[in-house]
N, C-alpha and C positions, 0 to 999 in steps of 0.2 A: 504493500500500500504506500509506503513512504515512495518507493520510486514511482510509481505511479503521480503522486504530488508529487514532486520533483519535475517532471514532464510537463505536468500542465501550470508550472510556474515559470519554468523557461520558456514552453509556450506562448503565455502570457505579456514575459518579458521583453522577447525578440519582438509581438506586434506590438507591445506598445513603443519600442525601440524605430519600429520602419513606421508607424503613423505617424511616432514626433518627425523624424527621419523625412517624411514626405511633405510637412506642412514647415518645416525650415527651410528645405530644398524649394517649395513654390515661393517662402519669401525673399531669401536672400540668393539663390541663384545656388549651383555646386561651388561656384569658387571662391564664393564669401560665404559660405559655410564653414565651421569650425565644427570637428566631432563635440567638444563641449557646447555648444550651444544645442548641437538636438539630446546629450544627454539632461542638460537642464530639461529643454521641453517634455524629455520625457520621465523627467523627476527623481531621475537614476544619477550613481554618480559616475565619472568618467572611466576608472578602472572596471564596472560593472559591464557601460557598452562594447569598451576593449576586449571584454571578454570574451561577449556575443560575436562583437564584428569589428574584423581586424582592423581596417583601415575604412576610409570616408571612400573611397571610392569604390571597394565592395560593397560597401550599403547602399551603396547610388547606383550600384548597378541591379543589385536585389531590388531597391526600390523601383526605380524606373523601367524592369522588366516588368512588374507585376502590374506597373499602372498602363503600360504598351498593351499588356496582355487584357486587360479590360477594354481597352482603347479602341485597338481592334478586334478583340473578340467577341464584340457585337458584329461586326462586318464580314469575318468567314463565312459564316455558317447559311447566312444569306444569302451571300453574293455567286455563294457555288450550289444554289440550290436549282438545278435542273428543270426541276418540277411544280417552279411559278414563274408567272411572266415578270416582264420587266416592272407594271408598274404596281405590281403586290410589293416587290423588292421595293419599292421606290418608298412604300405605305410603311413596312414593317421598318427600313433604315431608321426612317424619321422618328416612327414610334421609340423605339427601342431607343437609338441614342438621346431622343430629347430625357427617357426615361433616368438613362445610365450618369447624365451631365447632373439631374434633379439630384440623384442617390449620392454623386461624387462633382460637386460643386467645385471643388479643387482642381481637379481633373485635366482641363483645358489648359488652365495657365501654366500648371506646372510642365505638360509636355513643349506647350509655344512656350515657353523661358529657358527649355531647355534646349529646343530645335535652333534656339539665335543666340544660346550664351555657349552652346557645347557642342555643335552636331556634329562632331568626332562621337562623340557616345552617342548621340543619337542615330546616326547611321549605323554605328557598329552594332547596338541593338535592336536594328529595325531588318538588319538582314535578312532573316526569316517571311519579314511579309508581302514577300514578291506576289504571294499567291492573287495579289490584287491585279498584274499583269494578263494573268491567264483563267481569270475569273468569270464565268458564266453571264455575270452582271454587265461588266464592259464587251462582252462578245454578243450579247444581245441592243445593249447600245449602237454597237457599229454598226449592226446591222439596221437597225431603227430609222439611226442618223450617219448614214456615210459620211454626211457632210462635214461634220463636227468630230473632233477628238474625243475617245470616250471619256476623258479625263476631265475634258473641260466641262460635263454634267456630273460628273462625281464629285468634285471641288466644288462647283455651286450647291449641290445639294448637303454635303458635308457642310459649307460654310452658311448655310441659311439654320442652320439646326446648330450649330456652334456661336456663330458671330453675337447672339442677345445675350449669351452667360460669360463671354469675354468683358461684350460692353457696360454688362451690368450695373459694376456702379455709377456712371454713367446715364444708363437708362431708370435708374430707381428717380436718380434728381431730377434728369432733364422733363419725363414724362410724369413726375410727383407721385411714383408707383411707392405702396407698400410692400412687404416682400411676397405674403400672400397672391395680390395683384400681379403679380412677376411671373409668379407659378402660373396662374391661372391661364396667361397671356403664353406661356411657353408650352404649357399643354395645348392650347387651342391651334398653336401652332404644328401639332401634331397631324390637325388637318388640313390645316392650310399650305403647309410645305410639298404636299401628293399634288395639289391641285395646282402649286404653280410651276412645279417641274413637270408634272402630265400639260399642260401647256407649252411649254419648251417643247418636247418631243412633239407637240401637234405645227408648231410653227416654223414656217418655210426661211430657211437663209438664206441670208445672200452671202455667203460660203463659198466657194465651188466645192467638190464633192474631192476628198483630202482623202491622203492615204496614210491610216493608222498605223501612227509608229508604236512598238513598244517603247517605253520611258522605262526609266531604273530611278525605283525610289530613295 
């Protein structure tokens, strides 16, 4: 039984070590970080986290894997799904990420603070998710809209469902929203975001009809 307790105090320790670990990292950047400052936040003292985790840049790599991994582990499971059209994909992206941004507020800023303060570490963690290259999603895209890169309707539709929880504060002053109000507006946006990119895909460019390159993320 003691090791048992044991386990689920280390447990304990290490996430409350990568929550503090994650909310220093979205304030002050990796490189103005100090391992003592996420062991303050996370109320431990500094020979404790050294214990857990050796250096500041294995914890940033733990950490910033596991928020990549939420990041885009809304967007596999979808985008290689076969067996719905483009614009169910299009319904469930927006559902689910406005869902996942609501759950993990943090979320956004921490990955964009990290993509322009470090993208050494972001690239090197983000190697795995080429699978967006050869994604069911974009391959039904091109097909839709020769005209247009698949990418440049992935990034509108990513950025219409990201951009209000970036600009947040922001948008609480300018529109005199409470935070309730906020939510309210970013769930409705749920529907709203289907209906203006199912728009896009209905309207004609003035394009010429392009040949899709693969990009490398």
């Amino acid at each position: 039984m003691r090791g048992k307790g044991k386990a689920v105090t280390d447990l304990s320790t290490e996430e409350k070590i990568k929550e503090a670990a994650g909310k220093v990292f979205t304030q002050k950047g990796y490189a103005a970080t100090r391992t003592r400052d996420i062991a303050g936040e996370a109320g431990i003292n500094l020979a404790l986290l050294n214990y857990y985790f050796r250096s500041k840049q294995k914890l940033f790599e733990l950490v910033m894997a596991e928020k990549l991994e939420k990041y885009f582990g809304v967007l596999a499971p979808v985008l290689n799904d076969a067996s719905t059209s483009l614009e169910t994909k299009v319904e469930s992206i927006a559902s689910k990420y406005i869902d996942l941004i609501i759950e993990n507020p943090e979320l956004p800023l921490f990955v964009l603070s990290e993509v322009r303060n470090n993208p050494e570490h972001f690239i090197k963690l983000t190697e795995k998710v080429d699978f967006l290259n050869q994604s069911v999603f974009l391959q039904q895209i091109a097909k839709k809209r020769p005209d247009i890169h698949p990418f440049h309707f992935l990034v509108s539709l990513l950025g219409l469902c990201l951009f209000p929880f970036l600009m947040k504060p922001a948008l609480l002053r300018i529109a005199n929203l409470k935070e309730k109000a906020f939510i309210d507006m970013m769930l409705e946006r749920k529907e709203l975001i289907p209906v203006w990119m199912k728009a896009i895909l209905k309207t004609k460019s003035v394009l010429p009809v392009i040949q899709n390159k693969r990009l490398k993320l």
